[in-house]
Each structure stands twice: as C-alpha cells, then as structure tokens.
C-alpha positions as CSV (number, residue, x, y, z in Angstrom):
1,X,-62.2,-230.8,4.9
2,X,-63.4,-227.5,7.1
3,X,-60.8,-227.0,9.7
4,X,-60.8,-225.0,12.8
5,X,-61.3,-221.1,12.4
6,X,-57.9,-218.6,13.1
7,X,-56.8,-218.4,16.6
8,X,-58.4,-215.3,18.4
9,X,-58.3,-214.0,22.0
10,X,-61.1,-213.4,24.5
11,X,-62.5,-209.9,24.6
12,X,-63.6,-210.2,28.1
13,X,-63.0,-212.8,31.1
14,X,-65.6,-213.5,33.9
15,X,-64.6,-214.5,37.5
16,X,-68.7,-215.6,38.4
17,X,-69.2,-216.3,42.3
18,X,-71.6,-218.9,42.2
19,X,-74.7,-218.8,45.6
20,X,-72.4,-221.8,47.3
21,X,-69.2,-219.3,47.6
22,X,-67.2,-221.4,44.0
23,X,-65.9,-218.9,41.5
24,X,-66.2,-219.7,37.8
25,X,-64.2,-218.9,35.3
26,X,-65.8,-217.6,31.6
27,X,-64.7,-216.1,28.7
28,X,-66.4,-214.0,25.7
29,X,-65.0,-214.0,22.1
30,X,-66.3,-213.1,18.5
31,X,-68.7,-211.3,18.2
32,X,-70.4,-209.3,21.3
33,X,-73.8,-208.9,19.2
34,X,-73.6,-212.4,17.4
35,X,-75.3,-215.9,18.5
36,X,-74.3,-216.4,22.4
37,X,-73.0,-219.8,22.0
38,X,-71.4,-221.7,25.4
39,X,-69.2,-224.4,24.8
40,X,-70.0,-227.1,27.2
41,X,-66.1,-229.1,27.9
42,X,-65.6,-232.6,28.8
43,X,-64.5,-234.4,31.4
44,X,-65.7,-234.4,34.5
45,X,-62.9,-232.6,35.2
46,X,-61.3,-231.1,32.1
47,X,-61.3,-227.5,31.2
48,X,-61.0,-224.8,28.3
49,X,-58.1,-224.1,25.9
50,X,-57.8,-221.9,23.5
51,X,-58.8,-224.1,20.3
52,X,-62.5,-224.3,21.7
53,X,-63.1,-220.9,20.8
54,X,-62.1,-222.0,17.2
55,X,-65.1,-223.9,16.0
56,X,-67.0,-221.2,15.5
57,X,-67.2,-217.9,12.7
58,X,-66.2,-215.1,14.9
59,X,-67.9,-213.0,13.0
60,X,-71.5,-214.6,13.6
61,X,-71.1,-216.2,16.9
62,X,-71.0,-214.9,20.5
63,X,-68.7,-217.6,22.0
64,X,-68.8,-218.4,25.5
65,X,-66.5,-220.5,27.6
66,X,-66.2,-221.7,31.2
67,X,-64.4,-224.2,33.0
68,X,-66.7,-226.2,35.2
69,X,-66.5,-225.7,39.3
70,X,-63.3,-227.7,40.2
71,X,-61.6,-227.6,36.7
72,X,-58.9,-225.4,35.1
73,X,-59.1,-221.4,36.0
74,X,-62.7,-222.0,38.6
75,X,-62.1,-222.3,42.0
76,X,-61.4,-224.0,44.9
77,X,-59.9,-227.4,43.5
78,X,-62.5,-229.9,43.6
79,X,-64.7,-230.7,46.9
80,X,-66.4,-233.6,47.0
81,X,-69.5,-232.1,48.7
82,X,-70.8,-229.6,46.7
83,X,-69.4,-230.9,43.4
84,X,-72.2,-233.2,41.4
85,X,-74.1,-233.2,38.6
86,X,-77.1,-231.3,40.0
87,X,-74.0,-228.1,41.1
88,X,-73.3,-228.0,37.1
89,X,-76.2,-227.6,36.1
90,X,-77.2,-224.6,38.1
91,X,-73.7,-223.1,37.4
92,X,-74.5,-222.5,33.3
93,X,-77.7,-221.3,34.5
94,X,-76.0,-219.1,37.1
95,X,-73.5,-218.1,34.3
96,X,-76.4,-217.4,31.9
97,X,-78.1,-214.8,33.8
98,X,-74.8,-213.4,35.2
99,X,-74.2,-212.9,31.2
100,X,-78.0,-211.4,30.5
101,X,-78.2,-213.8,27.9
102,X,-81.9,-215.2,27.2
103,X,-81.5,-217.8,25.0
104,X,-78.1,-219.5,23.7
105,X,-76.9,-223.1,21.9
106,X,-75.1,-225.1,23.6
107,X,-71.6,-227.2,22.2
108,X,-71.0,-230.0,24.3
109,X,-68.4,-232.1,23.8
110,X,-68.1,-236.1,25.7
111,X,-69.4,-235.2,29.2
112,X,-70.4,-232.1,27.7
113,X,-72.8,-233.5,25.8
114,X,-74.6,-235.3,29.1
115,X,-74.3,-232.0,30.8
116,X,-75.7,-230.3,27.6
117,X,-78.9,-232.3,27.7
118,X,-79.6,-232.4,31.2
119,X,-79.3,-228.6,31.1
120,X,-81.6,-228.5,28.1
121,X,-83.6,-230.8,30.4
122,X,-84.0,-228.4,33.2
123,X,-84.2,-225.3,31.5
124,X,-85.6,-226.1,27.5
125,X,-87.0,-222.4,27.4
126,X,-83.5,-220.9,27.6
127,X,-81.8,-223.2,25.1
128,X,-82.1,-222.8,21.0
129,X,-80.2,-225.6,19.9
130,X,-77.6,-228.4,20.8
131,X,-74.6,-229.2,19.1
132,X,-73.3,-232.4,20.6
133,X,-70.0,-234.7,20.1
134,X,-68.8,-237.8,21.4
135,X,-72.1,-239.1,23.6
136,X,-72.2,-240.1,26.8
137,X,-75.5,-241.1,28.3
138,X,-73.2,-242.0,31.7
139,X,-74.7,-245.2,31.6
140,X,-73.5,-248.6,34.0
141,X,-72.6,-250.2,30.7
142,X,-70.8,-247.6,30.2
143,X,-68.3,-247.1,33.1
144,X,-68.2,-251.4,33.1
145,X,-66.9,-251.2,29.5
146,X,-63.8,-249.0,30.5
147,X,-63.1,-250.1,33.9
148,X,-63.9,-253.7,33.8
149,X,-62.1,-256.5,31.8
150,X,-64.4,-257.6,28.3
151,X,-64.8,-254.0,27.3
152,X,-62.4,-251.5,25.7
153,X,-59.8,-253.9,27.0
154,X,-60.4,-256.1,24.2
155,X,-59.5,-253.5,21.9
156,X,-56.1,-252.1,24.0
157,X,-55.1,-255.0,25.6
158,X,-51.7,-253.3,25.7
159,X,-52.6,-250.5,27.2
160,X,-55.0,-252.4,29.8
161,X,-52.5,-254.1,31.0
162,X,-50.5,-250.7,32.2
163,X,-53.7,-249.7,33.7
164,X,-54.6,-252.5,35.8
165,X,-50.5,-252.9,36.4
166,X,-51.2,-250.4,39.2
167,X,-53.4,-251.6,41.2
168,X,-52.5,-255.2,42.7
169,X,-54.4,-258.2,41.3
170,X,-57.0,-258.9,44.4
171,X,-58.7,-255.4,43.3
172,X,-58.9,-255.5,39.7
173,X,-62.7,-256.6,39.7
174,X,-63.1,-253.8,41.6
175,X,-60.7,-251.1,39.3
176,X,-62.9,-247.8,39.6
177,X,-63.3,-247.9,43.3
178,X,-59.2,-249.4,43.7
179,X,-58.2,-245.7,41.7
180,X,-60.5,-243.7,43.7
181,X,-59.1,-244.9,47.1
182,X,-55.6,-244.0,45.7
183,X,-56.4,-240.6,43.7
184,X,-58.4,-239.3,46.7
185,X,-55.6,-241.2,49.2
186,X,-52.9,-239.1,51.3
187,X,-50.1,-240.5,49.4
188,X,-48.9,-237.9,47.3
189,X,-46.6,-240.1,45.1
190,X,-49.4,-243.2,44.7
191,X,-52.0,-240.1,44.0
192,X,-50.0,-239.2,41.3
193,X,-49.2,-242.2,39.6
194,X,-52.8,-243.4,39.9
195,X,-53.7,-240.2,38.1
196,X,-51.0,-240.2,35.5
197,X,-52.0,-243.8,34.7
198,X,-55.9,-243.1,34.4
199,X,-55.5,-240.0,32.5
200,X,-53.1,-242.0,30.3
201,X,-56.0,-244.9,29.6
202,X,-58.4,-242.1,28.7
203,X,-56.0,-240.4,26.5
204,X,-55.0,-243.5,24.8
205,X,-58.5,-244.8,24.0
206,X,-59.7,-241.3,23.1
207,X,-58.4,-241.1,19.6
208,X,-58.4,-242.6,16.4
209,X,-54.8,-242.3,15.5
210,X,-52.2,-242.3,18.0
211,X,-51.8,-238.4,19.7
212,X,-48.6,-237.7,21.6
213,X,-49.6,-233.9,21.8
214,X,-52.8,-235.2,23.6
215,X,-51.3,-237.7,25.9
216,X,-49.0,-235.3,27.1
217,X,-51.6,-232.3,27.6
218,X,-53.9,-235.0,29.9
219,X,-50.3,-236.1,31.3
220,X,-50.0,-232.6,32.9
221,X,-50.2,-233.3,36.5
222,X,-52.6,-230.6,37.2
223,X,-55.0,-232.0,34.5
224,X,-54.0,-235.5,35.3
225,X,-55.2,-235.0,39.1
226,X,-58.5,-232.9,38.1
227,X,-59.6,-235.5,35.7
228,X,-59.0,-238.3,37.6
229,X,-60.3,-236.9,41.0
230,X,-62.9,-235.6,39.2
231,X,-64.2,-238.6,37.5
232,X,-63.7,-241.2,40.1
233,X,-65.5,-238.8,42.6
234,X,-68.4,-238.9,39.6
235,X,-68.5,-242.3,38.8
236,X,-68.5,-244.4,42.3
237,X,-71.7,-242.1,42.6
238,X,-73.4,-243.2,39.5
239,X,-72.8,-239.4,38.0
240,X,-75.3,-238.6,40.4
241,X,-78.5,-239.4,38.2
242,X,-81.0,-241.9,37.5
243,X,-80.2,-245.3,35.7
244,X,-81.2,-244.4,32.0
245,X,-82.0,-240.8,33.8
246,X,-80.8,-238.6,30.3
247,X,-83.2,-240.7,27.4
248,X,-85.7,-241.3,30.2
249,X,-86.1,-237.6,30.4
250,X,-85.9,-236.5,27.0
251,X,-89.6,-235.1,26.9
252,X,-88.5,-232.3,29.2
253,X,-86.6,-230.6,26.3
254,X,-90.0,-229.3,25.1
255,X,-88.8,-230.4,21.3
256,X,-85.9,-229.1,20.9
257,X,-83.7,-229.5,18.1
258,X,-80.1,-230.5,17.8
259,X,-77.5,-232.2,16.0
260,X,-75.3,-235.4,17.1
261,X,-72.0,-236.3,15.6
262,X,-70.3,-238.8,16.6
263,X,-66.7,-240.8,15.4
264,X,-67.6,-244.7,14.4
265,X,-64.3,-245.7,15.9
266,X,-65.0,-244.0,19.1
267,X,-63.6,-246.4,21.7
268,X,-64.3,-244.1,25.0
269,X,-67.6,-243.5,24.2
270,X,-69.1,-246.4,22.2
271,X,-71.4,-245.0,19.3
272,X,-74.2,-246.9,20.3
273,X,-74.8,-243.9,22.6
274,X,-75.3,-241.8,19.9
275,X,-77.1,-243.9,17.9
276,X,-79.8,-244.5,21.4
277,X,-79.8,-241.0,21.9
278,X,-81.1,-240.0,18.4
279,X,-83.9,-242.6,19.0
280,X,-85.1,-241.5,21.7
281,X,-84.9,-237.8,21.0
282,X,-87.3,-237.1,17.9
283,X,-85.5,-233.1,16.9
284,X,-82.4,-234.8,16.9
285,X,-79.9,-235.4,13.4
286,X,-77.6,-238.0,13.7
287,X,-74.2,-238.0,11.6
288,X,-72.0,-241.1,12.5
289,X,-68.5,-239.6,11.4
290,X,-67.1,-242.9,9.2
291,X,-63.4,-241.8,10.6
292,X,-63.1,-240.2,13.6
293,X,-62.8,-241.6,17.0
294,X,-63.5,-239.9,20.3
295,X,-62.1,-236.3,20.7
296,X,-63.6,-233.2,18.9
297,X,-60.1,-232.4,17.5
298,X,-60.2,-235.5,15.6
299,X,-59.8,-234.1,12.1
300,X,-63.1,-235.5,10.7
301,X,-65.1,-234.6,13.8
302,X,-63.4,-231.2,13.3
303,X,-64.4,-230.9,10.1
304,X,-68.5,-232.1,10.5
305,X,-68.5,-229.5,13.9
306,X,-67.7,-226.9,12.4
307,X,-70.1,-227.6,9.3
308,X,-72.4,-227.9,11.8
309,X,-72.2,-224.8,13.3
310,X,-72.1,-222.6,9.8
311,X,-74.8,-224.7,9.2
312,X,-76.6,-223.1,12.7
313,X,-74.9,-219.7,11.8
314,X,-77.0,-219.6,8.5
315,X,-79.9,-220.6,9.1
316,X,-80.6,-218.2,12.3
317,X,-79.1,-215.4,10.5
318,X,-81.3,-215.8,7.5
C-alpha cells in the first residue's frame, strides 16, 4: 500500500484579488520547476490542509493549492451573490494566469472533481490531465439520495434519524430547503446546530470505517458553517448548471485524458457517477477502488492516488 508522501511546508503563499474585489488564498510546494499541479478541494465549502500537499513526489511536482472564494484562508466569508459555480471557475483561471502557469493537471477531489471537469470544460487548452476522486456529477438524483428518505438513509438509518430530528416533522419532505432556512437564518444558536448536524451527516456517510478525527475536523464550527452554508446555498440552486450539464458537455474537453478512482462503498457519492462519467468521457480510465468509501484519505483511495500521480509523474518526465 503507497501511503501519503512526508509532510512539507509551502514555499510561498498567494493572497490573489480576484476582478469582483474576493481574495484567494494559494499556496506553492515541491518543486518550483516541477509539474504545476492544483489540487482542486471539496465541498462546496471546504478548504485546504496540509495533507493535500502530500499526494504528490515533491521532487517532481509543482503543487498548487487554494481554498475556493468563501472557504478557509479566501475572503470575505461566503456571499450569496457572487458565489456560484460559474465564480469558481474563473477563480482557477484567475489563479492560473496570476501564477504564469500555461498548462497544469488538475486533482479534484468530491466537488472537486465537478469543478475539475467543468474547468477542463471551459478551458481544455490549459489543462494536461485530470486526476479525479470521489465523483460528483451534482446531479437531482443525487442531492434526492442524501436529503430525501429511500436513499443513503437506507444505509444509516441511525444516523438519519439525528439528521431529520432537527427539523420538525411537517418539513422533512422538504429537508434541503428546511436546513437552508435555518443555516442562512438569524438565529445564531439554531444556525449552529443546523450546521453541526449537516456537517455531521456528511462526515458520517463519508467514510468507509468509522473516523472520529474526521467528524470532529467537519465538527469545527468554522468548517461546520462554511460547508453547510456553502452547500445549501449550492444546492437549492441546482449547483448553478444544466440538468446532466457535466456528461452533456464532455466534448468540450477537446480529448483530454484523465484518470477516475473512485471507493465501491462510497455512500456520499454513489459509484454509479463514476462509472457514467467514464462512459461518457472516451480518455478517461476508470479504477473502482474494491475498499474504500468516499474521502481521498481513505487508505485504499490514498494508496491508488498517489499511484496515480507517480504514474503521471513518469510518464511526463520520460
């Protein structure tokens, strides 16, 4: 089993003002000269830590982080109004150029992976190659099989129950629109518990084998309320795209080529998105991991990743 590479520090942090007045944060590590890699992060509404620089040689890759407008370091805090789909998309091409870099992979991780292939999407000449990990395809089915009973209820009944137990009974058919009213809501104590429960159902269906270290890191208040304002703001608006918007568009990534691994116990993310996105996208190389749920730090996902990227690391260095 590959594991992650030895903790290293950044060599230079970015404060990147984008043309609508956000600041983003991004980070350089490795090797200046090496493979400009950007590690795309989840969410909508995660952020960075320090193990994402570690799935990659040092020594060969150029690795590039940011947190995405509204999450961890970037700034202001989330705004509904100039915070959508379309806004991330042009911030990793604003951070791109800011960075002089002409082509790079991109490492997306759960709605890093969307955000990965719409970028590739809008801007195929300035990508090499994708490395992606726990799909999303932000789908209807997809938000009805976490926030509406006959989904991943079925498989955590248990912890279904705490997550509906927050919301009274005559709103459960409507769950995602119930949280948003309360995480975006003036009460500061029902904003909080509505977050700390949401994050809570995420973190709990995110992982193969029960994580305490990752319940309490999406716990955090700070990350509790950016994920869960984040992705309620998101999701009420259809992730601002399309039905079926990311295979529909697949021919705009000019043939690319890429790799998709994905957990076969991945109870977030169903692997049926993987398994529709390698269909429909001709340069793509599917690798269902046999045990391994959601989260790129599951160990097995950990270990096919960084494969992965040795894998990348070799051949464009040959």
């Amino acid at each position: 089993m590959h594991t992650l590479f030895a903790p290293i520090k950044p060599y230079a942090t970015h404060g990147i003002k984008t043309p609508d007045n956000h600041q983003l944060y991004a980070e350089e590590s490795g090797n200046p000269q090496g493979i400009p890699i950007l590690f795309v992060h989840g969410g909508p509404g995660g952020g960075c830590h320090a193990d994402h620089r570690r799935f990659f040689d040092p020594t060969c890759y150029r690795i590039i982080l940011f947190d995405q407008r509204g999450c961890g370091h970037s700034s202001p805090c989330i705004n509904p109004e100039d915070n959508t789909t379309a806004h991330l998309i042009e911030d990793i091409e604003t951070l791109r150029n800011y960075l002089n870099i002409k082509q790079w992979v991109l490492f997306g991780t759960s709605w890093g992976s969307a955000l990965s292939v719409l970028y590739a999407q809008a801007y195929p000449a300035q990508v090499t190659y994708l490395i992606l990990c726990g799909i999303t395809l932000c789908r209807e089915q997809e938000l009805s099989w976490l926030y509406q009973a006959g989904g991943a209820s079925r498989i955590f009944p248990d912890a279904w129950a705490e997550f509906i137990s927050h919301i009274p009974e005559p709103e459960h058919n409507h769950l995602l629109q119930a949280y948003y009213n309360r995480i975006h809501g003036s009460d500061e104590l029902a904003r909080m518990g509505a977050a700390k429960a949401w994050a809570q159902w995420h973190a709990i269906c995110g992982t193969l084998q029960p994580n305490p270290h990752r319940l309490a890191e999406l716990m955090q208040p700070h990350l509790a309320l950016s994920l869960a304002k984040t992705q309620t703001h998101y999701f009420l608006n259809k992730v601002f795209l399309r039905p079926n918007q990311l295979l529909d568009d697949i021919d705009k990534m000019n043939n690319l080529n890429g790799v998709i691994i994905h957990g076969r116990y991945d109870i977030l993310c169903p692997v049926d998105n993987a398994y529709a996105l390698h269909k429909a996208w001709p340069g793509s190389e599917l690798q269902i991991v046999r045990d391994a749920g959601h989260t790129s730090s599951d160990p097995a996902n950990v270990n096919a990743l960084v494969i992965a990227t040795n894998k990348l690391a070799q051949q464009l260095n040959a």
